[in-house]
C-alpha positions, 0 to 999 in steps of 0.5 A: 500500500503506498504512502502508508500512514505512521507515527510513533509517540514516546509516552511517560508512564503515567496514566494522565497521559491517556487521553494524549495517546487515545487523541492520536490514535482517535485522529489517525483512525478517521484519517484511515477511513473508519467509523465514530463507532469503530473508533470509540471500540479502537480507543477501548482496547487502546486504554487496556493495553495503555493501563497494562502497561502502567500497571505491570510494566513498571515499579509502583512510583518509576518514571520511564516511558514506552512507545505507542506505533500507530500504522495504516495497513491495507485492511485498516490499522495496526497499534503497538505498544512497546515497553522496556518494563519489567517481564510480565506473564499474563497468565496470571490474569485471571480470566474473566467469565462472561457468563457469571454475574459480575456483582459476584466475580467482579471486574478483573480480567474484563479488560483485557476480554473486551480487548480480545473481542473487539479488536480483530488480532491481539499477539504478543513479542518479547524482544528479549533485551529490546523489551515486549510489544502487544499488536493490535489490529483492527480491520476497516468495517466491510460488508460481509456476505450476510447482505450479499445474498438475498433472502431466498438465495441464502436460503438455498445455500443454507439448505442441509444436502449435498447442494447443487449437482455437479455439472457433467459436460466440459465447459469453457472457462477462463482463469485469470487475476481477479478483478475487484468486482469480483471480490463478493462472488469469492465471498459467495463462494467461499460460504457455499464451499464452507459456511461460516467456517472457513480458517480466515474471516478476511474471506468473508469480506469483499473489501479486504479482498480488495485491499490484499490484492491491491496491496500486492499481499495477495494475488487472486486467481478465479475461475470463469465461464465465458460468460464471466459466472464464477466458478473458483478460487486460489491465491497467494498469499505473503504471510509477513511484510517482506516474506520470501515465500507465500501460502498458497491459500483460500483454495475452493472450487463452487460444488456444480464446478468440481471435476472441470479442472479448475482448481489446477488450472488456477494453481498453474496461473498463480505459479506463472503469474508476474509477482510484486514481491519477488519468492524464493518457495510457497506452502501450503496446508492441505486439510487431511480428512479428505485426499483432494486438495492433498493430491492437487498440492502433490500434482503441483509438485509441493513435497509434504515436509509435516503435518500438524494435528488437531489445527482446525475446529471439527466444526469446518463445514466441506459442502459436497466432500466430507461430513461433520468430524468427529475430531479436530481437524489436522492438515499436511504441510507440503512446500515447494522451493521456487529458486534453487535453495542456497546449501544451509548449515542447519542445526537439527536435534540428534533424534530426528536428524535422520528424518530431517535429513529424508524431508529435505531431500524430498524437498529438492534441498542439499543442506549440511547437517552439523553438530555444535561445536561446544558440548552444552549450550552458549547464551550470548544474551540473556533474554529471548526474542519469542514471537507469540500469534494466536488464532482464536477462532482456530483454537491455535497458536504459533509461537517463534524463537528468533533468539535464544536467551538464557531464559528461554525454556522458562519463556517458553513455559510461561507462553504455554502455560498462559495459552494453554490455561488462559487463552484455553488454545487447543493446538500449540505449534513452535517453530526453532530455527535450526540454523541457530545451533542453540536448535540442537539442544533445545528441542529436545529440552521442549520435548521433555515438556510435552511437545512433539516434533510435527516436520519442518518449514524452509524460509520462515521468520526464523529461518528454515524450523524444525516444528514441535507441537504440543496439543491441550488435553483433547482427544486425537486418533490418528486413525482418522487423520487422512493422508493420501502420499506414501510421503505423507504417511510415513510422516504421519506414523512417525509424529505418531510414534514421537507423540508422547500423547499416544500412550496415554 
């Protein structure tokens, strides 16, 4: 997005200073487009993080000051607070229950709740020395696909059946970039493939659509009849500013279309198709209670390199493919190198050295595989640099180590244990850098705590990662986890096999 709007403003921390930062942001928000109401629900969430701050940043009395970074990004407005104050652990929030009487529980935690619930993203980063930042994110109000459809037309949608019969003859078609106007047949499309339950809300909206594309974070590949009827979707999608690799994501093909090729054709065009950033791989994640999308990735030349259990809410809708689940739903993560990979020397802990090695060769990467050079780990810092990312409507989590710190498994701990009890988050996925020979000897010291190893992951935030993965006390049968390669499988059997979970 060009000419994006930013400042940042260096705050005392003293809570006279509120209506300073709350007027800033207040004049920003309108610059950038949103509503009065909208902006009074910013200013609400603004104030928790601003008193979070003031409250358990610092020593009572202390004089200091953080910082307040307000951004314009294509889909509305990003708030982060950063503070340099002493370390907080927010699992020791108590979590507020919105179905009790508050004369009775009171009001603690209710902050941070009615934050929660009326921003679109909160997430968490701990710098390590540079401090900690809470992002909030707010999208530009949009109209969903409830006053897309007309009343008789939404409910043919929502009728219970296998929904419109599939299209026997050969159609001609066409599969090119989306155009704007577009956008609100995606949003159709994507509720009468998934209802309301597809992964990512942005879906849902035309004007996010819009601005994605538009920004460039997004390409948008549809498929139509020559008389421009809507037939499917693909696209990529850059999951961080300045990422060398994309997903390839919100894949759905209208029920009346399916076995007309269009979900590989789509695919073939997002491959060949000119790019605003330059990308070195892309990935993807096939849902694995089915085999279709699975065997599209693989036809696409996308190598399975893990899976990840339990990601999905059993109640993800798949009209016309797969009745309602019985578990959580787990995906394949396969992954596709765009450019010949640079020879890497990576860091994998001893006990899947062999099984890291096998995934890389799959993926077409010649790395060299060491060993630390020191016996027992060497911190040059004390404090860790640990992304934290939440999906609440997913039930999930990512965490990253960009650094490691002398505190870092007591980090790590804190995170979970404020996920896990907290945030009531079902499926936990870490992701180690292994070209930090601290990767070594820390997986298996996470392993020790419940985690897993789930595959790994070229080009992400932290470089190329090994995957752990720990899962909240659910119940998972990897019997009805589907997998549709021998590659797959033999990566299923192996998480399997490494789950501490399975024999209890």
């Amino acid at each position: 997005m060009k000419d994006q709007g930013f400042f940042k403003l260096t705050i005392p921390n003293h809570k006279s200073y509120l209506p300073v930062a709350q007027a800033a942001i207040r004049e920003a928000a309108k610059m950038f487009g949103f509503t009065a109401e909208t902006i009074y629900h910013i200013e609400l969430a603004l104030e928790e993080a601003f008193m979070n701050v003031i409250k358990h940043a610092f020593e009572a009395g202390e004089d200091s000051t953080f910082d307040i970074i307000c951004r314009q990004t294509s889909m509305g407005i990003k708030i982060i607070i950063k503070e340099k104050g002493m370390p907080f652990d927010p699992g020791k929030i108590t979590l507020y229950d919105p179905s009790k009487d508050i004369l009775e529980v009171g009001s603690t935690g209710l902050g941070t709740f009615l934050m929660k619930e009326i921003v679109d993203e909160v997430s968490f980063h701990n710098l390590g020395s540079e401090g900690k930042e809470m992002h909030l994110v707010k999208y530009l109000p949009g109209k969903n696909i409830e006053g897309l459809f007309d009343q008789s037309e939404l409910e043919r949608v929502e009728e219970k059946g296998p929904g419109p019969a599939v299209i026997d003859q050969r159609i001609e078609y066409d599969v090119r970039r989306m155009k704007d106007s577009e956008a609100i047949e995606i949003s159709k499309g994507a509720y009468k493939s998934h209802g309301y339950t597809f992964f990512d809300e942005v879906i849902y909206y035309p004007e996010q659509i819009v601005a994605l594309n538009n920004s460039g974070e997004m390409i948008s590949a549809v498929a139509a009849t020559k008389d421009d009827v809507f037939m499917g979707h693909a696209a990529l999608h850059y999951p961080d500013s300045g990422a060398r690799i994309a997903e390839l994501t919100f894949i759905f093909v209208s029920p009346e279309y399916r076995g007309q090729g269009c979900m590989k054709r789509m695919l073939d065009f997002l491959f060949e198709t000119p790019k605003k950033y330059d990308l070195e791989g892309v990935y993807a994640f096939a849902v694995a209670n089915h085999i279709y999308s699975q065997k599209t990735m693989v036809g696409h030349g996308l190598a399975e390199c893990g899976i990840e259990c339990a990601t999905s809410p059993a109640t993800w809708v798949f009209k016309g493919i797969s009745k309602g689940e019985s578990q959580r739903i787990s995906v394949v993560l396969s992954f596709k190198y765009l450019q010949k990979p640079k020879p890497l020397t990576l860091y994998p802990p001893a006990r899947h050295r062999a099984m890291i090695e096998k995934l890389y060769k799959n993926l077409g990467a010649g790395h060299d595989y060491a060993i630390p050079s020191f016996a027992e780990p060497r911190f040059t810092d004390d404090h860790s640099v640990i992304y934290t990312k939440v999906y609440a409507s997913e039930g999930n989590a990512e965490i990253f180590i960009k650094q490691y710190g002398s505190n870092v498994v007591r980090e790590i701990k804190r995170i979970l244990k404020n996920l896990l009890c907290v945030e009531q988050i079902a499926a936990i996925n870490l992701y180690l850098g292994m070209e930090d020979p601290l990767t070594h000897f820390a997986s298996p010291v996470f392993e020790e705590s419940g985690f897993f190893f789930s595959g790994i992951m070229p080009k992400t935030r932290v470089g190329d990662a090994i995957i752990l993965q720990f899962l909240n006390n659910i119940s998972f049968n990897y019997d009805k986890v589907i997998t549709y390669s021998e590659n797959a499988k033999e990566i299923l059997a192996y998480i399997r096999e490494n789950d501490p979970n399975v024999s209890l």
